[in-house]
C-alpha positions in Angstrom: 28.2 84.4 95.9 26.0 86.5 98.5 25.1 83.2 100.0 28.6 82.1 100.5 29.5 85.2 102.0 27.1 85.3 104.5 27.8 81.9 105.3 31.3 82.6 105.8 30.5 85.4 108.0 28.0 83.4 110.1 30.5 81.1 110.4 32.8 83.2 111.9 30.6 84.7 114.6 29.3 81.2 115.7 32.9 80.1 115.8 34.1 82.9 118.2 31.1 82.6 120.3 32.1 78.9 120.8 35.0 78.6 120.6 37.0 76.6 123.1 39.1 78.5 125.5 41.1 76.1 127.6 44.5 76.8 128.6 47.2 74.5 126.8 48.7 72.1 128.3 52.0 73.1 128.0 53.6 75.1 131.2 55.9 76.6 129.0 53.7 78.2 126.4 52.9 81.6 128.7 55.8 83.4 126.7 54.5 82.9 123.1 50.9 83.8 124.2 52.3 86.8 125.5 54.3 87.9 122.6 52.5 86.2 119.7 48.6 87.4 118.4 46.5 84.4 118.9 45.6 82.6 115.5 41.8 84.0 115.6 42.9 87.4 115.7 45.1 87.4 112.1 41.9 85.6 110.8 39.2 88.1 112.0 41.7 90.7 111.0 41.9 89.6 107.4 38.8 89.1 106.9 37.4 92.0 108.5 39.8 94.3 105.9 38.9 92.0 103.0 34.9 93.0 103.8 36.0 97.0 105.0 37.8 97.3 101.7 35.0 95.9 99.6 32.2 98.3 101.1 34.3 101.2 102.7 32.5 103.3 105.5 32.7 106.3 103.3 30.7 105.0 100.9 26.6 105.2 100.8 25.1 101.3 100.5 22.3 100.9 98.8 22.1 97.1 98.7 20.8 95.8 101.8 23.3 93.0 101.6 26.1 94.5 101.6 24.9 96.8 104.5 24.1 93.6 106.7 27.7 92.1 105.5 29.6 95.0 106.4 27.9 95.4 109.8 28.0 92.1 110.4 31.8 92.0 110.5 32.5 95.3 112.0 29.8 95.2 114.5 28.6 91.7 115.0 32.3 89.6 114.4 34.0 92.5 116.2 32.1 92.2 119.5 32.4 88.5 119.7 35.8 88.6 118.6 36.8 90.9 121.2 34.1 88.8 123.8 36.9 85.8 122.7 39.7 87.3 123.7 38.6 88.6 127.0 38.0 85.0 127.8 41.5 83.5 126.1 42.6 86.4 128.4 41.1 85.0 131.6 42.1 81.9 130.8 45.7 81.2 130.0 46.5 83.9 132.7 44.5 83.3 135.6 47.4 83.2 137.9 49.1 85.6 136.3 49.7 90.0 136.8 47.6 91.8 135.3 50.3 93.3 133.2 50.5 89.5 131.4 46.9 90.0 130.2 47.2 93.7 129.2 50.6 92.2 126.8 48.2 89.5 125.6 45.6 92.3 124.4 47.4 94.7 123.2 49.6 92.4 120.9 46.5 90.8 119.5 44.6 94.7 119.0 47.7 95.7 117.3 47.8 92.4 114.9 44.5 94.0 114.0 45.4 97.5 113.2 48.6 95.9 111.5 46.9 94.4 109.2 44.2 96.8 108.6 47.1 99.4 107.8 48.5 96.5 105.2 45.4 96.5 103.3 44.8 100.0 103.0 42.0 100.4 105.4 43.9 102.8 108.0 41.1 105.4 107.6 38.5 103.2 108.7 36.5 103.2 111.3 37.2 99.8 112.5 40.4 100.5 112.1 40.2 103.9 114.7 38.2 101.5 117.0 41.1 99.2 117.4 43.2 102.1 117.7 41.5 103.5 120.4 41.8 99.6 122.2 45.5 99.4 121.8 45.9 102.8 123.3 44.0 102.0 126.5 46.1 98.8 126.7 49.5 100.5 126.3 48.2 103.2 128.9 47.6 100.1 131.3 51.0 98.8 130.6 52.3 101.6 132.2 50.3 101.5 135.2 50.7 98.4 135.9 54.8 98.6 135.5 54.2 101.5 138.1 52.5 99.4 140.5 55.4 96.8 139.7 57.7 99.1 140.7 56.4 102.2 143.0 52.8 101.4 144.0 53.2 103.1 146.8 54.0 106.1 145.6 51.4 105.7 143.1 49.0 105.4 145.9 49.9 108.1 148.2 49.9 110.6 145.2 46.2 109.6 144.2 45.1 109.4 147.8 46.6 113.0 148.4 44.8 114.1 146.0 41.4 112.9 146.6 41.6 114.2 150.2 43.1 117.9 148.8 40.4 117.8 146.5 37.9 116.9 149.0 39.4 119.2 151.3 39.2 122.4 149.5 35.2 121.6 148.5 34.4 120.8 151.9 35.6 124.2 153.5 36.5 126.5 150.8 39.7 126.7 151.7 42.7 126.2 149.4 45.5 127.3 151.6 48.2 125.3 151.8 48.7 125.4 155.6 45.0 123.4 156.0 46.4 120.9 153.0 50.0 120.5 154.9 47.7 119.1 157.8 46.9 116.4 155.6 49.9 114.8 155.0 52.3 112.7 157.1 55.6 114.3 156.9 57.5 110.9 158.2 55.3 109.2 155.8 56.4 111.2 153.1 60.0 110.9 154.4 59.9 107.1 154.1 58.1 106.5 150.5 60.7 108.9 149.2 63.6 106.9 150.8 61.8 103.7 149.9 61.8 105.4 146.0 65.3 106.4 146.2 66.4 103.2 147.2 64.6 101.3 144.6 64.6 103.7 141.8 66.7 102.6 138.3 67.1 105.4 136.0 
C-alpha cells in the first residue's frame, strides 16, 4: 500500500511539472477558463485533503513514511501545483488584462479551499496557505477594476503620497502650506472632473 501511495504521489508531481500548457484552440474558450477551476486543480485538491485528513498537521508522525507523504503533498505537489498554474496563467491569457489572470487564480485557489472545507480539513495548514492566496488575489481584483476604471486617480493619490512623505523627511517639515506646494491645483481640478464624469455609483 505505501508503495502505491508514493507512486501515486510521484506521479502527481512529475505530472504537474510537465504538464503541457498550450492554450486551446478554441477562441471562444477564454470565458470558461475564467470562470471554471482548471481540471488539475479539483484533482490536487482532492487528493491533497484525502492525504491532510489521513495524517493531520496536529498530529506528531512518527513513521517516516507518512511524514515524507504528507510533505510531499503539501510541500512538494503544492509548489509545482501552484508553478502549473502560473504557467496555464501565462498562457491562455497572454493578451489579456491582468484582471483575466487574477479571475483565473483566484477561482482555481478557491476550488482548493472549497474542497478542503468539504472534507473537513478547514483548520489545516494547507488549507490557511490557500487562504492566504485567494485573499491576495481578491485584493488584486480590486486594483485592477480601479485601474479599469480611475487609474488616474489611483496614481495621483500614490504619487502624492510618496512626495508628502518624502517631503516631510527631507526638511522636517509637515506643514501643510510646504505640502500645498506640491500639488497641481488645475491638475487636481481636472482628475476630479475626469472622476465625476466617469464615476457609476
Amino acid at each position: 500500500i505505501w508503495t502505491r501511495i508514493r507512486f501515486l504521489v510521484r506521479a502527481n508531481i512529475e505530472s504537474a511539472r510537465k504538464a503541457n500548457t498550450n492554450k486551446p484552440s478554441s477562441s471562444n474558450s477564454k470565458g470558461p477558463l475564467i470562470y471554471f477551476p482548471h481540471f488539475v486543480t479539483r484533482r490536487f485538491a482532492e487528493l491533497a485533503a484525502t492525504v491532510v485528513s489521513l495524517f493531520p498537521d496536529d498530529e506528531e508522525l512518527f513513521d517516516a513514511r507518512e511524514r515524507d507523504v504528507r510533505r510531499d503533498v503539501t510541500e512538494t505537489l503544492r509548489d509545482e501545483f501552484l508553478a502549473l498554474l502560473a504557467r496555464l496563467s501565462r498562457e491562455y491569457f497572454a493578451a489579456s488584462a491582468t484582471k483575466d489572470r487574477v479571475v483565473f487564480l483566484a477561482n482555481n485557489y478557491d476550488q482548493v479551499v472549497t474542497v478542503l472545507d468539504e472534507r473537513s480539513c478547514s483548520h489545516s495548514e494547507l488549507r490557511k496557505f490557500f487562504d492566504v492566496l485567494l485573499a491576495r488575489q481578491r485584493e488584486a481584483y480590486v486594483d485592477a477594476t480601479l485601474d479599469e476604471g480611475i487609474a488616474s486617480l489611483v496614481e495621483f493619490v500614490k504619487k502624492t503620497e510618496r512626495l508628502f512623505t518624502n517631503n516631510a523627511k527631507g526638511d522636517g517639515s509637515s506643514s501643510s502650506s510646504s505640502s500645498a506646494s506640491l500639488v497641481d491645483p488645475d491638475y487636481v481640478h481636472s482628475l476630479a472632473r475626469a472622476f465625476s464624469a466617469a464615476w457609476e455609483p
